[in-house]
KEDRENVEX-479968 format. One line per field, with one value per residue (C-alpha): residue number from 1; x, y, z. Coordinates in nm, 3 decimals, always signed. Example, Ala and Ser with C-alpha at 12.3 -4.5 7.8 and 13.67 -1.06 7.14 Angstrom:
// residues 2
senu <- 1:2;
east <- +1.230:+1.367;
north <- -0.450:-0.106;
up <- +0.780:+0.714;
// end
This chain:
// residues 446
senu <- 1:2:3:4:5:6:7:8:9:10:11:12:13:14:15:16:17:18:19:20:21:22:23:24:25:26:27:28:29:30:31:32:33:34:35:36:37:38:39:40:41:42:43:44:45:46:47:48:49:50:51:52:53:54:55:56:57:58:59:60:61:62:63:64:65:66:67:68:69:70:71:72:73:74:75:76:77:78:79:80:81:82:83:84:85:86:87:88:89:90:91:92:93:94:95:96:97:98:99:100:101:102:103:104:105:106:107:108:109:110:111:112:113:114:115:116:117:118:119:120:121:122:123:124:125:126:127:128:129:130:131:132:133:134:135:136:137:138:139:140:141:142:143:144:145:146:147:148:149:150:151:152:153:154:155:156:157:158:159:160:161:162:163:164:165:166:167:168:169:170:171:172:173:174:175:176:177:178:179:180:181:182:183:184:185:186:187:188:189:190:191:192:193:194:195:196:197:198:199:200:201:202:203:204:205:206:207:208:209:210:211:212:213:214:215:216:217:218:219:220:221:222:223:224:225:226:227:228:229:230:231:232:233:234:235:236:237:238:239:240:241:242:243:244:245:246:247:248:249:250:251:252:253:254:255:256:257:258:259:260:261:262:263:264:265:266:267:268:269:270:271:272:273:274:275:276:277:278:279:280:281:282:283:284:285:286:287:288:289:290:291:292:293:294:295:296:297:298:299:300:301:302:303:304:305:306:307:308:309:310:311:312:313:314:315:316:317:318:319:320:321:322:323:324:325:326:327:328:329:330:331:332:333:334:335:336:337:338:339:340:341:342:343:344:345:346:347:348:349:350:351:352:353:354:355:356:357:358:359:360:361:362:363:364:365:366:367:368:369:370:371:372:373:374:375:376:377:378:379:380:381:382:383:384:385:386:387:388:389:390:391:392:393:394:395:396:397:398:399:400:401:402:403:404:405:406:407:408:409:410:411:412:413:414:415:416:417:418:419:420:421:422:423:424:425:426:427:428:429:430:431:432:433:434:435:436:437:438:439:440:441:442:443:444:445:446;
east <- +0.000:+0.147:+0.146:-0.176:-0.382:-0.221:-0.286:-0.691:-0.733:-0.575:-0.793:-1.161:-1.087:-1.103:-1.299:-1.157:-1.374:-1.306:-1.390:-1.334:-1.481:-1.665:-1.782:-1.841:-2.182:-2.293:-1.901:-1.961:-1.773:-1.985:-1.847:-2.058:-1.861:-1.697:-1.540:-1.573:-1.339:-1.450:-1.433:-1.714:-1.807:-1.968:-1.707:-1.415:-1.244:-1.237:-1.463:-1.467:-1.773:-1.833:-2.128:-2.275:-2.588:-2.905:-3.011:-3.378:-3.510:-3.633:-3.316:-3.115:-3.328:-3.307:-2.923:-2.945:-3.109:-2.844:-2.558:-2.574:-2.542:-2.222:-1.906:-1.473:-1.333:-1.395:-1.639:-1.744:-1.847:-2.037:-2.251:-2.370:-2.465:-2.605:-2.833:-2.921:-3.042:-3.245:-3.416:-3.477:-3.689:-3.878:-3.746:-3.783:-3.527:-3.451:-3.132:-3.000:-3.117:-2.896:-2.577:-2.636:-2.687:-2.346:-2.196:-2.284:-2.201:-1.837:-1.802:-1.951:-1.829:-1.490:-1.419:-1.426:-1.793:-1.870:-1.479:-1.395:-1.406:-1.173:-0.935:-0.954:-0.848:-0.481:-0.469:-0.579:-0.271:-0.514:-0.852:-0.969:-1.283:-1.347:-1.627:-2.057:-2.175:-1.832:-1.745:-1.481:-1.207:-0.911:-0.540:-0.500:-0.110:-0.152:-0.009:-0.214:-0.557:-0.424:-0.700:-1.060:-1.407:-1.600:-1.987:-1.956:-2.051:-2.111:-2.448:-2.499:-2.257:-2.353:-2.293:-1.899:-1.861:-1.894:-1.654:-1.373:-1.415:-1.412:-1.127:-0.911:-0.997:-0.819:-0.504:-0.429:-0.050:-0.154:-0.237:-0.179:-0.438:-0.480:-0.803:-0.865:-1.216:-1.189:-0.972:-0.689:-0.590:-0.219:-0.219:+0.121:+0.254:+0.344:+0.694:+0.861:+1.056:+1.441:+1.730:+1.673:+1.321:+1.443:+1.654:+1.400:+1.150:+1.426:+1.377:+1.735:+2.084:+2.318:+2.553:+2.296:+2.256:+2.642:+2.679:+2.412:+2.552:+2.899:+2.742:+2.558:+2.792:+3.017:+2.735:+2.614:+2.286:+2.010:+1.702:+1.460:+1.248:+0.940:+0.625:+0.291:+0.320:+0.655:+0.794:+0.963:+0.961:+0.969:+1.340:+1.411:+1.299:+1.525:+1.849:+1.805:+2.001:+2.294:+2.335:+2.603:+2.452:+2.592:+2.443:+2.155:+1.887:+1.564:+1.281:+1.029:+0.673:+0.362:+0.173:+0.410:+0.483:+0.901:+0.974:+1.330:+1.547:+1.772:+1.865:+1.918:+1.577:+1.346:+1.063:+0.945:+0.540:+0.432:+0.205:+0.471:+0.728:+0.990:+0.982:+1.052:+1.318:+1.501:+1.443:+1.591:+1.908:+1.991:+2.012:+2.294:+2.131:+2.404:+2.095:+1.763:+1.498:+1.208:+0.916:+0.787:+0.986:+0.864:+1.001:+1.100:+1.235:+1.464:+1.604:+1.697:+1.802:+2.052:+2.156:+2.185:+2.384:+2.628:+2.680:+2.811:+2.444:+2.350:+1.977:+1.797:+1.448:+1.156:+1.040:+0.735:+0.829:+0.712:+1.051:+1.404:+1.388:+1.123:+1.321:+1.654:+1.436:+1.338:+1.669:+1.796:+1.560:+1.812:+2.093:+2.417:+2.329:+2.192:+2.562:+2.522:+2.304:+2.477:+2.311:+1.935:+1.764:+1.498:+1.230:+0.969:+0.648:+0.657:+0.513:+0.664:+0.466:+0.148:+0.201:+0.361:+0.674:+0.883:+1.215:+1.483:+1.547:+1.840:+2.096:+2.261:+2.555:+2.502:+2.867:+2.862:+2.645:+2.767:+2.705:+2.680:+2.440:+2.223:+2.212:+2.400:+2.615:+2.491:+2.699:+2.443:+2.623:+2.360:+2.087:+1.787:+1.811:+1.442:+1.509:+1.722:+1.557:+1.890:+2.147:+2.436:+2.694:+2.847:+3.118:+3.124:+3.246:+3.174:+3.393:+3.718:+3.586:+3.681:+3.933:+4.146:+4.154:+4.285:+4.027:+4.106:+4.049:+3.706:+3.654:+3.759:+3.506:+3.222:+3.268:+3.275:+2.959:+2.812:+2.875:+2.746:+2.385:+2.360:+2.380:+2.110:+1.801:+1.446:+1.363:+1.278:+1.423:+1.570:+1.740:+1.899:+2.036:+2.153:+2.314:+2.492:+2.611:+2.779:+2.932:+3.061:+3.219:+3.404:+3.496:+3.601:+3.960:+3.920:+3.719:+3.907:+3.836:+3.572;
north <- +0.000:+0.296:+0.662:+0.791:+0.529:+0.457:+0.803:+0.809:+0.461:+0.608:+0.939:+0.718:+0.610:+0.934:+1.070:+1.334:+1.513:+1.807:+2.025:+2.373:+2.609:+2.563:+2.825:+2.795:+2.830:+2.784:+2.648:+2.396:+2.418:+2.322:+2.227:+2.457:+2.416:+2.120:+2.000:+1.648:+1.610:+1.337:+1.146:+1.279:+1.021:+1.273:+1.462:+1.225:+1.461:+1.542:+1.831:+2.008:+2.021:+2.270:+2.224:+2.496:+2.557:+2.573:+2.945:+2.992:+3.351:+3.481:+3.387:+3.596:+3.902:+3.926:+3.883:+4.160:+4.398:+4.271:+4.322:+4.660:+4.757:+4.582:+4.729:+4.608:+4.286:+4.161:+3.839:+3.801:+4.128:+4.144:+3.821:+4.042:+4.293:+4.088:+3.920:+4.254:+4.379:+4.032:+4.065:+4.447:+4.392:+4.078:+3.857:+3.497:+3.284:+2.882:+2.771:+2.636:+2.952:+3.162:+2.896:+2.910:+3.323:+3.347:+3.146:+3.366:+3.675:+3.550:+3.432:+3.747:+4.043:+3.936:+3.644:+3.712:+3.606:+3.258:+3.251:+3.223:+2.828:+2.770:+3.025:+2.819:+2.529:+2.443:+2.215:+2.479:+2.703:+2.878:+3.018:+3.157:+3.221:+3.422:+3.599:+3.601:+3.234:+3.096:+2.771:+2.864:+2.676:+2.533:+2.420:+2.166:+2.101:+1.722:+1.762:+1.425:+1.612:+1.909:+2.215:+2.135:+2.249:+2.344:+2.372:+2.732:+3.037:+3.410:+3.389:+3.762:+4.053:+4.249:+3.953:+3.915:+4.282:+4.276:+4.016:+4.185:+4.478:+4.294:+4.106:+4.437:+4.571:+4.246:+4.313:+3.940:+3.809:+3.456:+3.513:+3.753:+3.803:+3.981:+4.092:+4.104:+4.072:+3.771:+3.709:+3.462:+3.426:+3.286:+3.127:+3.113:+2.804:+2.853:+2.906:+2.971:+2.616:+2.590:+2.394:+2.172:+2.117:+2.016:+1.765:+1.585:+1.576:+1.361:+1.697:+1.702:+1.611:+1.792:+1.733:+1.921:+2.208:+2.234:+2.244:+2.515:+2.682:+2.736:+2.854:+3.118:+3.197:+3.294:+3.471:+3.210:+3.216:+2.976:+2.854:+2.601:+2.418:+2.187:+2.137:+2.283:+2.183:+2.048:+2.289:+2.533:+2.862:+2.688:+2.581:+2.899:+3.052:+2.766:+2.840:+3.224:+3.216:+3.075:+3.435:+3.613:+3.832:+4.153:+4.114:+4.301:+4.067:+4.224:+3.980:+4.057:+3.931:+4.013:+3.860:+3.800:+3.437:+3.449:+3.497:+3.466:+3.463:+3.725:+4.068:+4.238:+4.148:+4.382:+4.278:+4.459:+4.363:+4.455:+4.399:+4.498:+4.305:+4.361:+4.713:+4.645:+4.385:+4.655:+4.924:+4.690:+4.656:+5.061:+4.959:+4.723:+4.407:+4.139:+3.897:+3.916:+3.677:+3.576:+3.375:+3.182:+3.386:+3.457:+3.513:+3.834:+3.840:+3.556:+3.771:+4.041:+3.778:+3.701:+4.024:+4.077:+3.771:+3.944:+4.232:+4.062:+4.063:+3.686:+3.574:+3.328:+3.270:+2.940:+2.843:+2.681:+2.365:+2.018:+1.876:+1.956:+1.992:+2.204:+2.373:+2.426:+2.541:+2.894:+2.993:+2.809:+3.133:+3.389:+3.285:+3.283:+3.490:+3.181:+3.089:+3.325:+3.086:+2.870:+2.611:+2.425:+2.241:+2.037:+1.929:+1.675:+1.526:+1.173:+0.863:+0.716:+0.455:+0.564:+0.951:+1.228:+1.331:+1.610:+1.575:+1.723:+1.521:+1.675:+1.985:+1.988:+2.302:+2.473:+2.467:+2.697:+2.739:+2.568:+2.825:+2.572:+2.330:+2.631:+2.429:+2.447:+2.239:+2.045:+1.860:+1.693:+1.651:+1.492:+1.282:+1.130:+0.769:+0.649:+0.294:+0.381:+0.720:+0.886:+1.099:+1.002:+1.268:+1.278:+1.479:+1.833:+2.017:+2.392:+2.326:+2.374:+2.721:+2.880:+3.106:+3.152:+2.744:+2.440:+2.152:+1.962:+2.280:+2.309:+1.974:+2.004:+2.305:+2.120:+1.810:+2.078:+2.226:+1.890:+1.795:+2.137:+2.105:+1.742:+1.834:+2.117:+2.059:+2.204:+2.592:+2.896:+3.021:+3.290:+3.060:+2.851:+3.199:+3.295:+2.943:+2.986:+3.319:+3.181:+2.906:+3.171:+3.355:+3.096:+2.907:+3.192:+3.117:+2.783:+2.850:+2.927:+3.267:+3.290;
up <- +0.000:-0.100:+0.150:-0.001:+0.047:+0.382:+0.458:+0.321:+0.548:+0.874:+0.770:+0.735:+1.087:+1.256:+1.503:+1.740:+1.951:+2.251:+2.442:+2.380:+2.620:+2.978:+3.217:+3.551:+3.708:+4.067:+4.190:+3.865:+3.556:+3.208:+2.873:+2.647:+2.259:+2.181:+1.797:+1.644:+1.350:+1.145:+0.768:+0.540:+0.299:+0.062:+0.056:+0.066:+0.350:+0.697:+0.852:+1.122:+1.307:+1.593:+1.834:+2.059:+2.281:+2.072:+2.110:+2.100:+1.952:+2.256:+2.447:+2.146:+2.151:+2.540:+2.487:+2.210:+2.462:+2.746:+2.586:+2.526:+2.874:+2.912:+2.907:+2.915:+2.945:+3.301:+3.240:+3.615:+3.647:+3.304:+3.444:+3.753:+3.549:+3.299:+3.626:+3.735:+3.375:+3.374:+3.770:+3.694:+3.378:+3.548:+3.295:+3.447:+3.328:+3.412:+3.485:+3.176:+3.011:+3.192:+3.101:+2.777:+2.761:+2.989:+2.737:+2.438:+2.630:+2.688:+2.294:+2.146:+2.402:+2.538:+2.259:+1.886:+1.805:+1.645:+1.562:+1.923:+2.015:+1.673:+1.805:+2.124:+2.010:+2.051:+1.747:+1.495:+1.340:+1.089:+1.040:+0.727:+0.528:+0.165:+0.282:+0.356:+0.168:+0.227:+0.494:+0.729:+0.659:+0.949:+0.890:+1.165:+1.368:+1.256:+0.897:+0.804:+0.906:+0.658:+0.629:+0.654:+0.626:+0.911:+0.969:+1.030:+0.785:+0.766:+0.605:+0.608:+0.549:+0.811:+1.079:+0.860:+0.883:+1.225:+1.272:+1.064:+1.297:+1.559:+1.463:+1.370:+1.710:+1.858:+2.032:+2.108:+2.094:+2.054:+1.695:+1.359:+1.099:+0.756:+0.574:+0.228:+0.134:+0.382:+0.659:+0.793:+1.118:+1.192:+1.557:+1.660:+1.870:+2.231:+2.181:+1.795:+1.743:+1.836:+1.724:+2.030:+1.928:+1.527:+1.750:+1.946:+1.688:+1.460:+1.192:+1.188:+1.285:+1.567:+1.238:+1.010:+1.257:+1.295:+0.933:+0.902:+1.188:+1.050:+0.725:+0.852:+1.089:+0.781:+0.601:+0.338:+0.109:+0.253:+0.082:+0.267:+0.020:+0.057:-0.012:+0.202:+0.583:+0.558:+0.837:+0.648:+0.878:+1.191:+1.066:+0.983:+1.283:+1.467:+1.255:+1.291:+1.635:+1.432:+1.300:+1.451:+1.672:+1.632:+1.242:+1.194:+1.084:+0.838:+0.760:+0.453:+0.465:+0.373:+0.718:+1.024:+1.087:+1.166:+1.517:+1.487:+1.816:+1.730:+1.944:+1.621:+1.434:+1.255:+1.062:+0.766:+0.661:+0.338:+0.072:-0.208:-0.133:-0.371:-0.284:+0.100:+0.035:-0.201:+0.074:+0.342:+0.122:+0.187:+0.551:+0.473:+0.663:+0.801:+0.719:+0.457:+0.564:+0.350:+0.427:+0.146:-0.120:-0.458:-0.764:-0.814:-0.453:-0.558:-0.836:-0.499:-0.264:-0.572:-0.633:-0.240:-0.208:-0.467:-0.296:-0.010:+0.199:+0.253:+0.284:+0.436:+0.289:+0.256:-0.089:-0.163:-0.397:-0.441:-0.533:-0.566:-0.965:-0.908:-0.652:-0.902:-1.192:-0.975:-0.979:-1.294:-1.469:-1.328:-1.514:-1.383:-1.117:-0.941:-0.846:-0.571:-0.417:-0.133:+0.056:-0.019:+0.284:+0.125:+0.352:+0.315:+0.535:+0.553:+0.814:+1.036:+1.314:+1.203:+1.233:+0.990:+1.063:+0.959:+0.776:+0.637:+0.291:+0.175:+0.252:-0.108:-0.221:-0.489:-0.597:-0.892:-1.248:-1.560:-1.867:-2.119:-1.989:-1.843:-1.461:-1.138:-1.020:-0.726:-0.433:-0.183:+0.155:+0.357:+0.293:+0.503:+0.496:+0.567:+0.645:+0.953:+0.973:+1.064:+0.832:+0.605:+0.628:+0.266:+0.106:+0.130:-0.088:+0.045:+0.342:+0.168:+0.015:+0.383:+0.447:+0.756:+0.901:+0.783:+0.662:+0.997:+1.209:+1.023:+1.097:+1.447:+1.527:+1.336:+1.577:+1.873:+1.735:+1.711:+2.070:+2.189:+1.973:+2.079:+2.421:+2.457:+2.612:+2.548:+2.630:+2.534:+2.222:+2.402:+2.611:+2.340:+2.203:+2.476:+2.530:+2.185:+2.240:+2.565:+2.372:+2.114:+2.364:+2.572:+2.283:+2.045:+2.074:+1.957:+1.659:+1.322:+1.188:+0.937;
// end
C-alpha cells in the first residue's frame, strides 16, 4: 500500500472530539462548545464540526437587549450585570437559560464572536474564510488532518462585517491576521521552534545544525524548500540564532509568521514586497529573511547575495527539480546561491513526521548546460531514519583554518547542539552566544 492510500485509510478512521470552552456556574464548571473532526463520505475529507448551545429567539433578543449595557473585558463582572439587567426587567429565566446566555455573552463580548471556540483550540494554526456564503475553513497542527471544512458560515454581510471589525480591534498576541475581502488568522505556537526542538522531533541532525551553523555563521545564502506543511519557517525561525549576533537581521513578509530569536531582528510587513526587500538593502542588513519567497524576490536575494548581503528565505516547492528550476531562470546569477535544505512530510509509526530530505551546495552554475552544479552533503536515509553525512564540498571554500580545524570546530559544534536541552528560544540563544564567547579562541576565523 502505497502513502496515499495509507494516509486516506488512517484518515476514514477518525474521530476526534473536545472540548473547547466551559464556564463555571454555581461552583460547577460546564463544557458549552466542543469540535468532532471526522471522515465525510460525501465529501471524501475530513470536517470540522463545531457544536454549541441551541439558542432559541427569545433567548437571542433578550441577549441583544443585554448586551448593550455591558461594558470592558472583566467576564465576572459582566454576568452580575447581565443578572441585574435580567431581575430588573422581570425577565424569568430557568437555569440552563442563563448557562447558555453566559456562554454567548463571553463568545460574542470578550471572545471574537462565532470565531472564538476555533481560536480556542490548541490544534488549529489557521482560520480563514473568503467571505458572507463561504465555509470557514481550518489548517489543523496534525499535517495528516491538513485544512478542513467546518460547519460554520457568515451567512450575512452584516454579521462578517462585524466580525472583521471585531477582529481588527483584537489586540491578542496569541495570533496575527490579515483581511482582504476575507480574513486569515495565523495562531502562533506557544513558543517559535528551536534547534533543540528540530533535535527531538528527529527533523534534523546535531551534524545538520552544525553544518548550518557554520554557514551562517560565515554569512552564506540559505534557501529552505518543501512542499505545504513540511515545516519550512519553523526551521528557519530555529536556525536564525545561528546568526552572529551583532548582524543586523531584516525579515520581509507580507503577514508576520518568523519569530526569529535574534537581538538584532526587525521585521518589515508589506504587501509589495519587492519594494521592502530593495528598501531593506539601503540599511545594509548582516541577514535578509524571507518567508515563502517569490520570484521576483529571488532575483533580490541574488543580487543581495552578490553584494556581499547573505539571505535566508523558505520556498514553496514540491521537489528539488522544481526547486533548481526557480533559480535556474536567473541565469548565472543563481551561483550566488549557497546552501538548499529540502524538507519533506513523511510517516513514520502511524504519524507524519517532519524531515529534512536533503541539505545539497550549490557549488557553482555551468554556462553551457544552463544548470547548477549540485553537491548533496547529507541525505535522510528512511530505512534507519537517521542521516548520512556525505562529502562536502563547500567546506574547503573557507578562508582563515585548515580543513582539519574546520573539521575540528564542526565536531565541537556537534557535541554542543547534541547536548542542549528544550527551552525557550531565548534561552537557546543565549546558550549559543555563551558558547561563542568561551569558545572563540578555539574557533578558526571565518
Amino acid at each position: 500500500m502505497d502513502l496515499k492510500a495509507e494516509r486516506l485509510k488512517m484518515l476514514k478512521k477518525v474521530n476526534d472530539t473536545e472540548p473547547l470552552i466551559s464556564i463555571h456556574y454555581n461552583g460547577k464548571e460546564k463544557v458549552m462548545a466542543y469540535r468532532n473532526i471526522r471522515w465525510n463520505p460525501e465529501t471524501q475529507s475530513l470536517i470540522y464540526t463545531l457544536y454549541e448551545p441551541q439558542i432559541l429567539e427569545n433567548e437571542r433578543e433578550l441577549l441583544r437587549r443585554g448586551q448593550r449595557t455591558l461594558t470592558g473585558h472583566d467576564y465576572r463582572k459582566m454576568v452580575k450585570r447581565f443578572n441585574r439587567f435580567l431581575d430588573k426587567r422581570g425577565y424569568r429565566t430557568r437555569r440552563v437559560q442563563k448557562v447558555k446566555m453566559h456562554y454567548y455573552i463571553y463568545r460574542d463580548v470578550i471572545g471574537l464572536g462565532p470565531i472564538e471556540p476555533l481560536v480556542r483550540d490548541s490544534e488549529i494554526k489557521l482560520i480563514e474564510c473568503e467571505g458572507p456564503g463561504s465555509p470557514v475553513l481550518v489548517g489543523h497542527k496534525d499535517i495528516g488532518y491538513g485544512t478542513m471544512e467546518t460547519n460554520l458560515m457568515f451567512k450575512k454581510r452584516r454579521q462578517f462585517d462585524w466580525f472583521l471589525n471585531k477582529l481588527r480591534s483584537s489586540v491578542d498576541p496569541a495570533f496575527r491576521f490579515e483581511t482582504n475581502g476575507g480574513f486569515k488568522i495565523i495562531k502562533f505556537t506557544r513558543k517559535p521552534t528551536t534547534a533543540a526542538d528540530l533535535i527531538g522531533e528527529g527533523v534534523a541532525s546535531p551534524e545538520i545544525l552544525a553544518y548550518m551553523w557554520y554557514l551562517l555563521e560565515n554569512g552564506r545564502s540559505v534557501v529552505v524548500g518543501g512542499s505545504s506543511s513540511s515545516g519550512k519557517t519553523e526551521f528557519i525561525n530555529a536556525i536564525a540564532s545561528f546568526i552572529r549576533p551583532e548582524a543586523s537581521v531584516i525579515s520581509i513578509e507580507d503577514r508576520p509568521q518568523l519569530r526569529l530569536p535574534h537581538p538584532n531582528w526587525k521585521t518589515r510587513v508589506s504587501n509589495n514586497r519587492f519594494e521592502a526587500a530593495t528598501s531593506a538593502l539601503e540599511e545594509r542588513p548582516g541577514c535578509l529573511v524571507f518567508d515563502d519567497i517569490r520570484d521576483d524576490e529571488i532575483y533580490v536575494m541574488l543580487q543581495a547575495a552578490k553584494a556581499g548581503y547573505p539571505a535566508l528565505a523558505s520556498l514553496h516547492a514540491d521537489n528539488i527539480p522544481d526547486l533548481l528550476s526557480k533559480f535556474v531562470k536567473m541565469g548565472h546569477l543563481s551561483e550566488n546561491l549557497d546552501l538548499i535544505i529540502f524538507m519533506i512530510v513523511t510517516k513514520k509509526g502511524g504519524e507524519y513526521v517532519r524531515r529534512v530530505s536533503e541539505v545539497i551546495e550549490v557549488v557553482g552554475y555551468d554556462r553551457n548546460k544552463k544548470e547548477l552544479v549540485t553537491n548533496t552533503v547529507f541525505r535522510w536515509n528512511p530505512a534507519a531514519d537517521d542521516f548520512n553525512l556525505l562529502k562536502s564540498v563547500f567546506l574547503r571554500k573557507f578562508e582563515g583554518g585548515s580543513l582539519s580545524s574546520i573539521k575540528r570546530d564542526m565536531e565541537f559544534r556537534t557535541k554542543f547542539i547534541a547536548s542542549l536541552k528544550k527551552g525557550s528560544p531565548i534561552d537557546i540563544a543565549l546558550k549559543i552566544a555563551k558558547f561563542r564567547r568561551r569558545s572563540r579562541s578555539q574557533l578558526p576565523a571565518a
